[in-house]
PDB file of N, CA, C and O in Angstrom:
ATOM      1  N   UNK A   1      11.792  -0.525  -1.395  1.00  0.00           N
ATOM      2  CA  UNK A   1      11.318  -0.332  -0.048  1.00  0.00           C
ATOM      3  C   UNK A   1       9.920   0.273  -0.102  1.00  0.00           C
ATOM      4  O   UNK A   1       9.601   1.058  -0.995  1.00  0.00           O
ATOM      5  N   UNK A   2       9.001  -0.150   0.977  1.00  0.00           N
ATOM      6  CA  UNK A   2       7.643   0.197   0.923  1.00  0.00           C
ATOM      7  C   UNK A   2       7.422   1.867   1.605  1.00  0.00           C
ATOM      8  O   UNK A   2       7.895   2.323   2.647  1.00  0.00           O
ATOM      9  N   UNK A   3       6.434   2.602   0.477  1.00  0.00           N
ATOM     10  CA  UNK A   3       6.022   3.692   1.228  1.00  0.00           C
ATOM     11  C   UNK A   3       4.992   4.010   2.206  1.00  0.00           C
ATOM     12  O   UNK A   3       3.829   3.609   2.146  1.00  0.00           O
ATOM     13  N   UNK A   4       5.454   4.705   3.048  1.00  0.00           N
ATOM     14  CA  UNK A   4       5.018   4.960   4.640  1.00  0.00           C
ATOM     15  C   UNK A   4       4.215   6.343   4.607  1.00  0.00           C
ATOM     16  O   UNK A   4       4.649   7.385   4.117  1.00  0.00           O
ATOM     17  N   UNK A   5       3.030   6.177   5.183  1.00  0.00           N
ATOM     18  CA  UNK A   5       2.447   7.727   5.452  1.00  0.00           C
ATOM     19  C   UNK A   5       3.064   7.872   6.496  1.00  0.00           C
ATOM     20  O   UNK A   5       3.956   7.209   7.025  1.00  0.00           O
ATOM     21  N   UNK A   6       2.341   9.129   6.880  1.00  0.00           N
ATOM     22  CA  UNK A   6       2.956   9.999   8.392  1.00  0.00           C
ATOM     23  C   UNK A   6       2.854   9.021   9.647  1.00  0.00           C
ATOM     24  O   UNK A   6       3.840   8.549  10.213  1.00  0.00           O
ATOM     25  N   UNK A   7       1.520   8.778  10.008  1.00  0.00           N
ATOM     26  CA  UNK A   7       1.240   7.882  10.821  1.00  0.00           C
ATOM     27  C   UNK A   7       2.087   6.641  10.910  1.00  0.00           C
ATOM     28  O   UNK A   7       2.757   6.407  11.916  1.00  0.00           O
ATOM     29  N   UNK A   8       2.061   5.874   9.904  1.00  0.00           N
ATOM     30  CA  UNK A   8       3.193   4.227   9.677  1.00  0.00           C
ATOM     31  C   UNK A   8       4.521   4.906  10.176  1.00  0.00           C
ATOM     32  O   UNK A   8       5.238   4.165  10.849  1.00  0.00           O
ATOM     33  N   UNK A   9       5.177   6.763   9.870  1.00  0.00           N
ATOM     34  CA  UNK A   9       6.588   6.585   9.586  1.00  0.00           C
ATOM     35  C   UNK A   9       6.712   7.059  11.035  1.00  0.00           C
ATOM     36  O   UNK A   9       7.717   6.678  11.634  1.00  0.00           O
ATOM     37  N   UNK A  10       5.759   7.905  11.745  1.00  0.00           N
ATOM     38  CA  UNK A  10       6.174   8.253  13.119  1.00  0.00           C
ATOM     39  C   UNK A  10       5.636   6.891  14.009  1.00  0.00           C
ATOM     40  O   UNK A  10       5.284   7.120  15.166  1.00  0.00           O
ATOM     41  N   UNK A  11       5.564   5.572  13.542  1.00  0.00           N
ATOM     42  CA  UNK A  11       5.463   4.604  14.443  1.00  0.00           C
ATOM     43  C   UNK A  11       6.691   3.886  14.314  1.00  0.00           C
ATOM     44  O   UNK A  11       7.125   3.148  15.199  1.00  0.00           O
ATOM     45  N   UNK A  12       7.306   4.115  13.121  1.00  0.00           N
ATOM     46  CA  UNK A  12       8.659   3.746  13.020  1.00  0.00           C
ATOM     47  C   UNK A  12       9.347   4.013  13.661  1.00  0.00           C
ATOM     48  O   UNK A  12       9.740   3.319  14.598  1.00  0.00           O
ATOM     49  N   UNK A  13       9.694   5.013  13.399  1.00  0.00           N
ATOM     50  CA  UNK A  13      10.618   6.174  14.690  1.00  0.00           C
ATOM     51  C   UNK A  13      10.413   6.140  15.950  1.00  0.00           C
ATOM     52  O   UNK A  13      11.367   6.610  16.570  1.00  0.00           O
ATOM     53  N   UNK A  14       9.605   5.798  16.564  1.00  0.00           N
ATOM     54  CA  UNK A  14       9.340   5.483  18.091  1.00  0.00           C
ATOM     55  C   UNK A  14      10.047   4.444  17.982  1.00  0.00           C
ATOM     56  O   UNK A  14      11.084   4.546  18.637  1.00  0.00           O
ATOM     57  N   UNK A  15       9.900   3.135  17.240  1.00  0.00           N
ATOM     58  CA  UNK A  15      10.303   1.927  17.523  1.00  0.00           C
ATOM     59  C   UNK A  15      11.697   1.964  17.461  1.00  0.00           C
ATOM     60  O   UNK A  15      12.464   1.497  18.303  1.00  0.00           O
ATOM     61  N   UNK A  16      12.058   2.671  16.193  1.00  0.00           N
ATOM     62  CA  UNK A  16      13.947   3.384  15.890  1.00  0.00           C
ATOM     63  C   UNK A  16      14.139   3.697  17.101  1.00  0.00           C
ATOM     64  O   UNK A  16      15.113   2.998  17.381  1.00  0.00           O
ATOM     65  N   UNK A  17      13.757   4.530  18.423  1.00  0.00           N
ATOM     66  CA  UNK A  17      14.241   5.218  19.360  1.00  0.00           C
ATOM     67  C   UNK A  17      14.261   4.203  19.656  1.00  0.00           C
ATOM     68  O   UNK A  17      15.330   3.615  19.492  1.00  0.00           O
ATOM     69  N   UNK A  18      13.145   3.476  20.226  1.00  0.00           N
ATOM     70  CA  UNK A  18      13.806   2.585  21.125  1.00  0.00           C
ATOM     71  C   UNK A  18      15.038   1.223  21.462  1.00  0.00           C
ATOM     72  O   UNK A  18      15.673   0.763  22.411  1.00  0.00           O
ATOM     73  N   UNK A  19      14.874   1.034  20.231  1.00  0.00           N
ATOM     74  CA  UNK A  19      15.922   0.127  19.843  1.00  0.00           C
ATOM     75  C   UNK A  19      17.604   0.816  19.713  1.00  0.00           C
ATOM     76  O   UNK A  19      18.715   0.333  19.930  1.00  0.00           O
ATOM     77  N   UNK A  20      17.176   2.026  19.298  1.00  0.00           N
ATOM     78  CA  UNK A  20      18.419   3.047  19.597  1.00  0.00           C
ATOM     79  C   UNK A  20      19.130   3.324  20.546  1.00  0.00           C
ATOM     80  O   UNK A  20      20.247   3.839  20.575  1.00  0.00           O
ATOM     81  N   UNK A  21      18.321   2.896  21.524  1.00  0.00           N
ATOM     82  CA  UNK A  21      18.618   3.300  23.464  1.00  0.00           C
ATOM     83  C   UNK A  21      19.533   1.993  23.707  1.00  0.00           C
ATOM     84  O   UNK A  21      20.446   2.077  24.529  1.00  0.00           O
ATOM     85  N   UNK A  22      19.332   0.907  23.080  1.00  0.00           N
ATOM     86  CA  UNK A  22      20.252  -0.384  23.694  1.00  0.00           C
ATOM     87  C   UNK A  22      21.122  -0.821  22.648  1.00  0.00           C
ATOM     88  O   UNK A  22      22.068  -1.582  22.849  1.00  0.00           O
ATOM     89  N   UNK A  23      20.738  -0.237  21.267  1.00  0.00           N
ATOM     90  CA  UNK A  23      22.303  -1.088  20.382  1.00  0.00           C
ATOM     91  C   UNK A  23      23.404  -0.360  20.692  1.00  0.00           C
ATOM     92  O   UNK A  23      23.720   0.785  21.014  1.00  0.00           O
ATOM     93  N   UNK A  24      23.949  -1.591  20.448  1.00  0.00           N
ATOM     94  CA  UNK A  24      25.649  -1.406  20.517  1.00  0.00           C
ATOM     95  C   UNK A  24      26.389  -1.813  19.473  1.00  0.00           C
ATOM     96  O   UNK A  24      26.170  -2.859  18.860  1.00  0.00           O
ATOM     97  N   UNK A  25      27.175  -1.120  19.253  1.00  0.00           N
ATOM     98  CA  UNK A  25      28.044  -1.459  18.022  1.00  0.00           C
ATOM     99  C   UNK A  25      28.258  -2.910  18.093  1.00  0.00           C
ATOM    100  O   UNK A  25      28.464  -3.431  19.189  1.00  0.00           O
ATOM    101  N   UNK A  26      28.219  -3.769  16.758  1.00  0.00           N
ATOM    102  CA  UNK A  26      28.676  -4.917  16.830  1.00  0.00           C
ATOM    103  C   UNK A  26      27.408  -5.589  17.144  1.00  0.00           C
ATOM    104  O   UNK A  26      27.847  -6.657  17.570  1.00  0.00           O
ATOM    105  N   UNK A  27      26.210  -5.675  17.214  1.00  0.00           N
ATOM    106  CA  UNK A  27      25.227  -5.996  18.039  1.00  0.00           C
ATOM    107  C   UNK A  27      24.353  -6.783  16.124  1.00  0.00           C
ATOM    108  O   UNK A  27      24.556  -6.617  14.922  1.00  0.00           O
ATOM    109  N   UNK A  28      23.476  -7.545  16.942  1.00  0.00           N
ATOM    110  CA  UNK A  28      22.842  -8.659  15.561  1.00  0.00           C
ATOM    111  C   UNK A  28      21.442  -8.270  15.689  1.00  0.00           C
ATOM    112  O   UNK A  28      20.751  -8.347  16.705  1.00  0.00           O
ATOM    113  N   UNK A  29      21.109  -7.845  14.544  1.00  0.00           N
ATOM    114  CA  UNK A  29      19.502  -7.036  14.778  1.00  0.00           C
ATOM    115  C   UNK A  29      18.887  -8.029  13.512  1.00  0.00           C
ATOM    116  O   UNK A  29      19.578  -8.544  12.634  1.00  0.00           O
ATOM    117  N   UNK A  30      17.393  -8.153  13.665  1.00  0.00           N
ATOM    118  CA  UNK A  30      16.840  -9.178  13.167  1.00  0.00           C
ATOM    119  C   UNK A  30      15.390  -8.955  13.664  1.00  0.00           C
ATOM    120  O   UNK A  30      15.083  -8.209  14.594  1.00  0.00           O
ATOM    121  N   UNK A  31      14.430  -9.799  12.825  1.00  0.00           N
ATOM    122  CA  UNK A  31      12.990  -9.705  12.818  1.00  0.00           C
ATOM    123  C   UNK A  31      12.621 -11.372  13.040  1.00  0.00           C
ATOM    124  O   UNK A  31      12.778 -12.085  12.048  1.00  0.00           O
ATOM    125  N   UNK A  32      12.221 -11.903  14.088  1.00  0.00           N
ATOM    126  CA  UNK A  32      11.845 -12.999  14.177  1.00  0.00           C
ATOM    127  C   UNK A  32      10.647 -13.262  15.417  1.00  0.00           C
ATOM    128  O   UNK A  32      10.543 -12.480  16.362  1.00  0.00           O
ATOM    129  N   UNK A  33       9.888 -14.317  15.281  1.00  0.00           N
ATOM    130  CA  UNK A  33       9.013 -14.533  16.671  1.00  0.00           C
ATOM    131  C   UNK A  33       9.747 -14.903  17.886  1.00  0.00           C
ATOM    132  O   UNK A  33      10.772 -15.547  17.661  1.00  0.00           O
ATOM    133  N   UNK A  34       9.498 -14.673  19.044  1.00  0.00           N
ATOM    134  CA  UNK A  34      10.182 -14.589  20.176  1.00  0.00           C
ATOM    135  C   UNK A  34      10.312 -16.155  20.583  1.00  0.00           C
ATOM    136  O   UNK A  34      11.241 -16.508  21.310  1.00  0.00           O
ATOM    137  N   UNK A  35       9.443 -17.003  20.140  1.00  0.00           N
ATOM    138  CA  UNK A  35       9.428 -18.349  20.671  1.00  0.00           C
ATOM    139  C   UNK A  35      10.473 -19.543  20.058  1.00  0.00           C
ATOM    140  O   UNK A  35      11.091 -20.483  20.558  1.00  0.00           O
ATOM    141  N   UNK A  36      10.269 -18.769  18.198  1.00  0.00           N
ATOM    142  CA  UNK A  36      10.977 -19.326  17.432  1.00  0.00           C
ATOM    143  C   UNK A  36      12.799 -18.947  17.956  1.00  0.00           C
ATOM    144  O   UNK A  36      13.683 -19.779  18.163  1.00  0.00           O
ATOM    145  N   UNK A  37      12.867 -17.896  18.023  1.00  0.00           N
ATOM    146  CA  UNK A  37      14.533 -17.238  18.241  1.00  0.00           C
ATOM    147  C   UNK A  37      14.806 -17.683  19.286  1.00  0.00           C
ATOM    148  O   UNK A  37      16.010 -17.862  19.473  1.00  0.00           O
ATOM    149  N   UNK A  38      13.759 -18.092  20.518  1.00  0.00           N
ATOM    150  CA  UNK A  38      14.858 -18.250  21.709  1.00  0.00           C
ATOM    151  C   UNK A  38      14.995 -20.108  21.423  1.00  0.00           C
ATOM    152  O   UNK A  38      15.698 -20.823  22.137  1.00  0.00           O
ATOM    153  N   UNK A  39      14.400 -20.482  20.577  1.00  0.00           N
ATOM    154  CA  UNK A  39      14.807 -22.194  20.363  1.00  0.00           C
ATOM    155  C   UNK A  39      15.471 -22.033  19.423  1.00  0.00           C
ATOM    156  O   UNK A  39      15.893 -23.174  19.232  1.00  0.00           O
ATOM    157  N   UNK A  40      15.948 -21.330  18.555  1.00  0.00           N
ATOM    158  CA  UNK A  40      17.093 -20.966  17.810  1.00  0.00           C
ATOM    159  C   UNK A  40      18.275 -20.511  18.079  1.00  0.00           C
ATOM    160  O   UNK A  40      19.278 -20.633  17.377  1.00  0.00           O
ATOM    161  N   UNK A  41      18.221 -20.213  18.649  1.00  0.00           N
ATOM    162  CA  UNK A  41      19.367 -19.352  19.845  1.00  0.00           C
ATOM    163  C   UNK A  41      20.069 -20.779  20.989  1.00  0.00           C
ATOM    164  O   UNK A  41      21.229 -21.151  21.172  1.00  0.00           O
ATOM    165  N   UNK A  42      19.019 -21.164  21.444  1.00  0.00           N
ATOM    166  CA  UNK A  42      19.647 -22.542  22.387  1.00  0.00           C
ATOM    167  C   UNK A  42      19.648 -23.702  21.408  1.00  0.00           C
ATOM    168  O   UNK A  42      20.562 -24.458  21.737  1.00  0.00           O
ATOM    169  N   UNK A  43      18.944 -24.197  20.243  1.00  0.00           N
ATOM    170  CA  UNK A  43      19.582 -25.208  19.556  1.00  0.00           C
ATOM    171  C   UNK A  43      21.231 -24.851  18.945  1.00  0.00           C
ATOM    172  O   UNK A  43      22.172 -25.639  19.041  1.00  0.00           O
ATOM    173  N   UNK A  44      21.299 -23.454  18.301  1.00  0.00           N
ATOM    174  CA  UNK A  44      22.947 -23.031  18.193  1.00  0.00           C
ATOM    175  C   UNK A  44      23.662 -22.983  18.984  1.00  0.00           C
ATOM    176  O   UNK A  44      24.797 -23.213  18.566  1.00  0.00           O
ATOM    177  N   UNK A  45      23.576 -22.662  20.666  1.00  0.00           N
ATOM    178  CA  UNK A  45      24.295 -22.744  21.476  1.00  0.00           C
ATOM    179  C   UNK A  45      25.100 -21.183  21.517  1.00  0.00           C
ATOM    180  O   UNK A  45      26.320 -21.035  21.591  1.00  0.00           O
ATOM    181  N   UNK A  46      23.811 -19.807  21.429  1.00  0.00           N
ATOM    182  CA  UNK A  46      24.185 -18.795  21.548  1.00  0.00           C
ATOM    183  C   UNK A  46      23.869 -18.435  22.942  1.00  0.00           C
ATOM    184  O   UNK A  46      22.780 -18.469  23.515  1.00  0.00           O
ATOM    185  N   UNK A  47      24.995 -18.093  23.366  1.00  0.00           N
ATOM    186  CA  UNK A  47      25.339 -17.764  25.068  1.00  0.00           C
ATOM    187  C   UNK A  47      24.614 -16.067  25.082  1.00  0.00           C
ATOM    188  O   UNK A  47      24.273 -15.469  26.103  1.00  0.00           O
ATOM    189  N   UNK A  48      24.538 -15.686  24.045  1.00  0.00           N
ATOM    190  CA  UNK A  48      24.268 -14.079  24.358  1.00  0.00           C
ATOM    191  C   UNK A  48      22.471 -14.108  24.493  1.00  0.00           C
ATOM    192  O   UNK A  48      21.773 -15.086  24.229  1.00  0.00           O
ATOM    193  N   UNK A  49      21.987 -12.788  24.964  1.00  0.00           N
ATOM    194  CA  UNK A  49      20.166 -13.001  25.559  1.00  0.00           C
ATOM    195  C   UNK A  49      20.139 -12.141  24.314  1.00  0.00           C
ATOM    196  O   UNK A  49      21.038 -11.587  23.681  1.00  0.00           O
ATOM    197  N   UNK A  50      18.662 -12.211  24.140  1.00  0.00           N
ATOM    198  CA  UNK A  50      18.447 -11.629  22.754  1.00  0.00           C
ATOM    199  C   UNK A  50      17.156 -10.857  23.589  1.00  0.00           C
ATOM    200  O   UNK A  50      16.486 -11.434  24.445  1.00  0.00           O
ATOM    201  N   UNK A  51      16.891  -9.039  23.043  1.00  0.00           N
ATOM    202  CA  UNK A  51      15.738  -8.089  23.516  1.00  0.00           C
ATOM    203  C   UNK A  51      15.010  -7.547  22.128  1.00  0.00           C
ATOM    204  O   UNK A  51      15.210  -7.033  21.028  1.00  0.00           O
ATOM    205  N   UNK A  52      14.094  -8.019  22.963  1.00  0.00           N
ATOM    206  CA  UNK A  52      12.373  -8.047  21.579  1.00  0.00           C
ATOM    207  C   UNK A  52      12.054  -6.286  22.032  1.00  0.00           C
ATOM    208  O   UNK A  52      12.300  -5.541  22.980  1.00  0.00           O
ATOM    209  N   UNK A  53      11.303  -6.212  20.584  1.00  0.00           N
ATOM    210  CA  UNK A  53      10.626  -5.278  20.461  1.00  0.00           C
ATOM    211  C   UNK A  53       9.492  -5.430  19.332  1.00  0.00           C
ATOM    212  O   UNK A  53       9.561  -5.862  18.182  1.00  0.00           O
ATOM    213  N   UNK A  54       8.451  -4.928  20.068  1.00  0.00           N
ATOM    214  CA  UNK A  54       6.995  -5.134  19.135  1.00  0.00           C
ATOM    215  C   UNK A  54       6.967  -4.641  17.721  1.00  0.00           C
ATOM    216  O   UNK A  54       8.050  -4.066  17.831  1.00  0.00           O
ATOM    217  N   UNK A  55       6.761  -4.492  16.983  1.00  0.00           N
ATOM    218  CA  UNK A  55       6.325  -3.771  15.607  1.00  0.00           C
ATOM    219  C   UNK A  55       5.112  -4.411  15.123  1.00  0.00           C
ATOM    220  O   UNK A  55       4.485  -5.390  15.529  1.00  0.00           O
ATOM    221  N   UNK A  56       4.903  -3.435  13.940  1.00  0.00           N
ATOM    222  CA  UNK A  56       3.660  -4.228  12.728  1.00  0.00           C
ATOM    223  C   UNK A  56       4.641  -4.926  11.978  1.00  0.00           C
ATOM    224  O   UNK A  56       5.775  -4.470  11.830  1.00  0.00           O
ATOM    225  N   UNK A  57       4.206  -6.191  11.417  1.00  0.00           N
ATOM    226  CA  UNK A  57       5.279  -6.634  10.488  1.00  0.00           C
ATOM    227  C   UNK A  57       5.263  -6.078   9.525  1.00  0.00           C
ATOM    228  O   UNK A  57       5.912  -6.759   8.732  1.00  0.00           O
ATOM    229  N   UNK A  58       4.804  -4.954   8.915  1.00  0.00           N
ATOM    230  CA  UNK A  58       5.013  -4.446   7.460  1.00  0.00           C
ATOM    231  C   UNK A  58       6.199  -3.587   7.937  1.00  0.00           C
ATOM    232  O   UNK A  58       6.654  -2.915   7.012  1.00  0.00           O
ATOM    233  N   UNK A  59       6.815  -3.418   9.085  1.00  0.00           N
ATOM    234  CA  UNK A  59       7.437  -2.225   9.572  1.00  0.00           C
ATOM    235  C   UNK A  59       8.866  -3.222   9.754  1.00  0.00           C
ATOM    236  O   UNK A  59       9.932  -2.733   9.379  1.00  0.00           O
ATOM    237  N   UNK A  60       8.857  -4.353  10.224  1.00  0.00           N
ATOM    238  CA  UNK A  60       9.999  -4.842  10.058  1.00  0.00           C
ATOM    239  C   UNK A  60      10.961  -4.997   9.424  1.00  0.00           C
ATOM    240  O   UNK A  60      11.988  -4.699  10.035  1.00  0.00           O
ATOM    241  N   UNK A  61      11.164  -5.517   7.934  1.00  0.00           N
ATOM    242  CA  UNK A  61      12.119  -5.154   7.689  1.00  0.00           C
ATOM    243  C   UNK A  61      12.181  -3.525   7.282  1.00  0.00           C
ATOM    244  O   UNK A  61      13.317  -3.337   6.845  1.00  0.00           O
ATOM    245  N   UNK A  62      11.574  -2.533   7.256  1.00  0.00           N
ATOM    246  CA  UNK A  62      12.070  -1.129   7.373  1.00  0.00           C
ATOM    247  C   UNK A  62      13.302  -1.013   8.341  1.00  0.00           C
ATOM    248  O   UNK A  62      14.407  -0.588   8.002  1.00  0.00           O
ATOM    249  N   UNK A  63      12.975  -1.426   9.522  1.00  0.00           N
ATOM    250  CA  UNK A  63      13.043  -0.966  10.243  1.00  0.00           C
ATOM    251  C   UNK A  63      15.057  -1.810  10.506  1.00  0.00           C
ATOM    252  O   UNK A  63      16.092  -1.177  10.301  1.00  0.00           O
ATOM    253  N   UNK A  64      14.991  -3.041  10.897  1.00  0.00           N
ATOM    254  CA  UNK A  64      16.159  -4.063  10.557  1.00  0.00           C
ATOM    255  C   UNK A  64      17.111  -3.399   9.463  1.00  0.00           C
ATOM    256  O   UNK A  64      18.314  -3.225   9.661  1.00  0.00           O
ATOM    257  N   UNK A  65      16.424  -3.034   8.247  1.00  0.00           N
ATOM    258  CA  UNK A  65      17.365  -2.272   6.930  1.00  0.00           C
ATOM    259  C   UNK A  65      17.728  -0.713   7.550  1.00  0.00           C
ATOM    260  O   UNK A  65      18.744  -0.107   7.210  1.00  0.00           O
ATOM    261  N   UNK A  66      16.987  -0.315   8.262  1.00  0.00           N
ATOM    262  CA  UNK A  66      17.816   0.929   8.856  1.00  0.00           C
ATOM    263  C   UNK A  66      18.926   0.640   9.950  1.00  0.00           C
ATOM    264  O   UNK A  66      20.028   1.079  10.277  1.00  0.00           O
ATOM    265  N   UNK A  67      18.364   0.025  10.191  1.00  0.00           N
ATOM    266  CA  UNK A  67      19.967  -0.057  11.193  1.00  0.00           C
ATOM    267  C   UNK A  67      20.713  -0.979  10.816  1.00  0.00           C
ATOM    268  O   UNK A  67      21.553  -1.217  11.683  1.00  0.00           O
ATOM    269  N   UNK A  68      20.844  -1.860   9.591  1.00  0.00           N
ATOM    270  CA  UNK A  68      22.288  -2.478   9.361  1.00  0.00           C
ATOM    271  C   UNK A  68      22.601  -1.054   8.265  1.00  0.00           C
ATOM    272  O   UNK A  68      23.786  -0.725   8.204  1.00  0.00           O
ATOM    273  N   UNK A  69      21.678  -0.290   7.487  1.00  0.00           N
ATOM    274  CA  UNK A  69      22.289   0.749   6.760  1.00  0.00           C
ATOM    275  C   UNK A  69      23.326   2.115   7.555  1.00  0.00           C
ATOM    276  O   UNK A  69      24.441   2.635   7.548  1.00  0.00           O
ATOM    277  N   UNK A  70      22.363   2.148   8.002  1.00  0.00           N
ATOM    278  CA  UNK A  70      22.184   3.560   8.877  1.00  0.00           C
ATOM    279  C   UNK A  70      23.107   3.445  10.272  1.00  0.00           C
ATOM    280  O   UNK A  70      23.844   4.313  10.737  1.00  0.00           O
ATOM    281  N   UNK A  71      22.881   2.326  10.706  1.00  0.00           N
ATOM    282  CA  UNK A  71      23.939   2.497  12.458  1.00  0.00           C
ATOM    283  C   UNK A  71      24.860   1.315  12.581  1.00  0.00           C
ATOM    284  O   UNK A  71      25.210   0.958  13.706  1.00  0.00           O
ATOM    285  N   UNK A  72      25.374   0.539  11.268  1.00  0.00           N
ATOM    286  CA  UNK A  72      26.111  -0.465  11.123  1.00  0.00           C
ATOM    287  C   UNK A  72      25.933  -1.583  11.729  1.00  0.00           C
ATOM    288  O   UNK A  72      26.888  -2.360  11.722  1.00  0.00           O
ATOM    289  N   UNK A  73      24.738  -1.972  12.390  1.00  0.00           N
ATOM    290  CA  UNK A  73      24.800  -3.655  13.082  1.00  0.00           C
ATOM    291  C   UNK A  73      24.521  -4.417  11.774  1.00  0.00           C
ATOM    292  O   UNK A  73      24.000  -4.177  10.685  1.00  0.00           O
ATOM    293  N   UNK A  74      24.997  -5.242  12.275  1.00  0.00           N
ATOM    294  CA  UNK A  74      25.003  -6.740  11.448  1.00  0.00           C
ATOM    295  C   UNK A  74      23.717  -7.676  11.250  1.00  0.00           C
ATOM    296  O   UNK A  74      23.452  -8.567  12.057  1.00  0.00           O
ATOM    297  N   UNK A  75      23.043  -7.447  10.272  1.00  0.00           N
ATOM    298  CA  UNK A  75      22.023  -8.725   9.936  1.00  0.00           C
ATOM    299  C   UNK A  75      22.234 -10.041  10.255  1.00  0.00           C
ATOM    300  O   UNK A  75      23.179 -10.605   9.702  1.00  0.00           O
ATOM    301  N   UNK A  76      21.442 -10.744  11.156  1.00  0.00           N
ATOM    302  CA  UNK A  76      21.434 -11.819  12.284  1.00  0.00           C
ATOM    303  C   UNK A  76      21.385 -12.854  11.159  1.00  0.00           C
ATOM    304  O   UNK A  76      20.877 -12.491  10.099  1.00  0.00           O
ATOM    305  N   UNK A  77      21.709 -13.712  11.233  1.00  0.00           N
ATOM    306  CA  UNK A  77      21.164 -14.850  10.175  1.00  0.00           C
ATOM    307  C   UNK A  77      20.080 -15.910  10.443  1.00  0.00           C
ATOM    308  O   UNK A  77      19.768 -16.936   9.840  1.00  0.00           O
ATOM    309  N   UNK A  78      19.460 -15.119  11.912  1.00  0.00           N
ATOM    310  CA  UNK A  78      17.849 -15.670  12.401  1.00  0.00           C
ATOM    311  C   UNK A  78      17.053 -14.785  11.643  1.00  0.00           C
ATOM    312  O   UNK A  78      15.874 -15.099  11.805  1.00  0.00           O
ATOM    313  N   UNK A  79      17.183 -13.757  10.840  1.00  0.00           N
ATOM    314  CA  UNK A  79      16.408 -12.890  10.677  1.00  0.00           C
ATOM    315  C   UNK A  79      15.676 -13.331   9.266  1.00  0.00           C
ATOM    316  O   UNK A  79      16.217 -13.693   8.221  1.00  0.00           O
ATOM    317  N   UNK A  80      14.284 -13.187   9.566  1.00  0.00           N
ATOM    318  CA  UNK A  80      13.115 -13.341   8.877  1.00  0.00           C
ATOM    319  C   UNK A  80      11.987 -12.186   8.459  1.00  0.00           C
ATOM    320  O   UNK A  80      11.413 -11.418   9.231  1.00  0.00           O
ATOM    321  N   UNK A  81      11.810 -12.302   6.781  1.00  0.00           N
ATOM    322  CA  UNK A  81      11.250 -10.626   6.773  1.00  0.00           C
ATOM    323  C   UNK A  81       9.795 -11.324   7.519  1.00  0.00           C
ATOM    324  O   UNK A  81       9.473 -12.461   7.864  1.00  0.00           O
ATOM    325  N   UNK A  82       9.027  -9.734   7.554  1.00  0.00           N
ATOM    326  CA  UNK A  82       7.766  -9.365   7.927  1.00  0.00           C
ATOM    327  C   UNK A  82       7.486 -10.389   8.931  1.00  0.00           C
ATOM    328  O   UNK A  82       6.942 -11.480   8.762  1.00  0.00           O
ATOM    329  N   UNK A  83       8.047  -9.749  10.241  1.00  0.00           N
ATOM    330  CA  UNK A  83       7.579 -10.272  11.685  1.00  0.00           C
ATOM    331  C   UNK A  83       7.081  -9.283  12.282  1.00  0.00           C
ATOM    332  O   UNK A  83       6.966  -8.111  11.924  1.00  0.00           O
ATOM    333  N   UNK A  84       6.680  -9.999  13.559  1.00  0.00           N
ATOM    334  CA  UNK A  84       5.982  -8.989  14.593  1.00  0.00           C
ATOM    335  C   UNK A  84       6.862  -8.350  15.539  1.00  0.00           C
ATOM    336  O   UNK A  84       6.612  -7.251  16.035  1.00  0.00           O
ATOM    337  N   UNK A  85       8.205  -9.242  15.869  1.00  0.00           N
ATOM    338  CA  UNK A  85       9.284  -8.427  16.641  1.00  0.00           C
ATOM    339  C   UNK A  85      10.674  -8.618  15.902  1.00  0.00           C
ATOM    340  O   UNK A  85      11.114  -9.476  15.136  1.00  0.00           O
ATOM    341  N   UNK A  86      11.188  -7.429  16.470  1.00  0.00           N
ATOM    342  CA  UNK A  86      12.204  -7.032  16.462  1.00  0.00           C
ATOM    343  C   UNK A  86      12.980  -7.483  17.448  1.00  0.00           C
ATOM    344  O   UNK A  86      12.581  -7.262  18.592  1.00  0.00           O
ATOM    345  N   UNK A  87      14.413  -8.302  17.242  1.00  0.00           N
ATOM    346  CA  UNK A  87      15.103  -8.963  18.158  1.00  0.00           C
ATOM    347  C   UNK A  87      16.640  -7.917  18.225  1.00  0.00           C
ATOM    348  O   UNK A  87      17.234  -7.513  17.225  1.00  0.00           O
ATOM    349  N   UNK A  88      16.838  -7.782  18.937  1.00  0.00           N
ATOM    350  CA  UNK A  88      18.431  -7.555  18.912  1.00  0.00           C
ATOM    351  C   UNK A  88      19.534  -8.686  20.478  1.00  0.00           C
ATOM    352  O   UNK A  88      19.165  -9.133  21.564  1.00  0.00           O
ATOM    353  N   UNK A  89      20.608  -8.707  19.894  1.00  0.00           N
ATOM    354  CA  UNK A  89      21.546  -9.431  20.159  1.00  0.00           C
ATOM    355  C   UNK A  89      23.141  -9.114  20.710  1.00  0.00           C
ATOM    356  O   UNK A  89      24.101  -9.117  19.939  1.00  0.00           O
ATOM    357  N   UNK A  90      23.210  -8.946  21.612  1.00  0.00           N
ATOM    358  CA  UNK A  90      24.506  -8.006  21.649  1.00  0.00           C
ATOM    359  C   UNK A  90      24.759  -8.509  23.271  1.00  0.00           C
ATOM    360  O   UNK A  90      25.717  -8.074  23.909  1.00  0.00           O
TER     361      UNK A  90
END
């Protein structure tokens, strides 16, 4: 895993909060472009809405590996390292 100064790790953590405020247990967290996932999402025929969140992509997968480690969601199998957002699914 890549090392973070202060600055990179408290931009993390903002982004951790926020994504913190809407998962739910059981929920599919993932790093993909918003244009690509939602034609991925309707070519599979996933009924559930999927909520973006911005990052740097060097911060993505940090960020995806903390919460399938750390708060148990499940790695999406849309998920693609080093993107610009953060998708979750639930």
């Amino acid at each position: 895993m890549a090392k973070f100064n202060t600055k990179q790790t408290d931009e993390i953590n903002k982004i951790i909060e926020e994504i913190n405020k809407v998962a739910k247990p059981g929920a599919e967290i993932g790093a993909r472009n918003k244009v690509t996932l939602n034609g991925l999402l309707k070519v599979n025929k996933v009924t559930k809405k999927a909520k973006f969140f911005n990052c740097q992509r060097e911060y993505s997968d940090a960020i995806v590996t903390f919460f399938t480690k750390e708060k148990g969601l499940v790695r999406s199998k849309f998920h693609m390292s080093a993107q610009e957002t953060i998708f979750l699914i639930s």
